[in-house]
C-alpha positions in Angstrom: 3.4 133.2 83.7 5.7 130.4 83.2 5.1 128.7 86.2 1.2 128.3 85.3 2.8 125.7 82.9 4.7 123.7 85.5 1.4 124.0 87.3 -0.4 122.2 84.2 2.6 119.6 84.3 1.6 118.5 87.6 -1.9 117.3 86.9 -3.5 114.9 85.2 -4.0 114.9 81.3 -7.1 115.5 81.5 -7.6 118.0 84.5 -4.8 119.8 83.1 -7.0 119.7 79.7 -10.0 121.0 81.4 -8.2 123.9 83.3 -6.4 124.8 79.7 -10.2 124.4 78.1 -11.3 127.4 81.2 -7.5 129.4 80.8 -8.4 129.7 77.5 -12.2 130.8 77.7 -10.8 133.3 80.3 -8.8 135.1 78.2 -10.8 134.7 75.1 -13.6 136.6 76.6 -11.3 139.4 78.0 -9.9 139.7 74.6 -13.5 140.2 73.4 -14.2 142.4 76.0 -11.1 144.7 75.4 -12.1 144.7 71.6 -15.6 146.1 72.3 -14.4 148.3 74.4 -11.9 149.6 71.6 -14.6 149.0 68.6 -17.2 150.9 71.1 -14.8 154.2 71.2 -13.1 153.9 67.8 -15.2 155.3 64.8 -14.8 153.0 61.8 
């Protein structure tokens, strides 16, 4: 994935911000996702 950071490099500041800002949402909600998936079939 190292090459989605060169990618960053390339733009703008703040582009580069606002694609980091979305990158991040992405994987924050799969996270979430994964976790109710795993909350939803573990008893605790």
């Amino acid at each position: 994935m190292q090459w989605l950071h060169l990618l960053f490099l390339g733009y703008d500041n703040k582009i580069s911000l606002v694609l980091a800002a979305h990158v991040n949402k992405f994987i924050i909600d799969l996270q979430r996702n994964s976790y109710h998936k795993l909350g939803s079939q573990l008893t605790v």
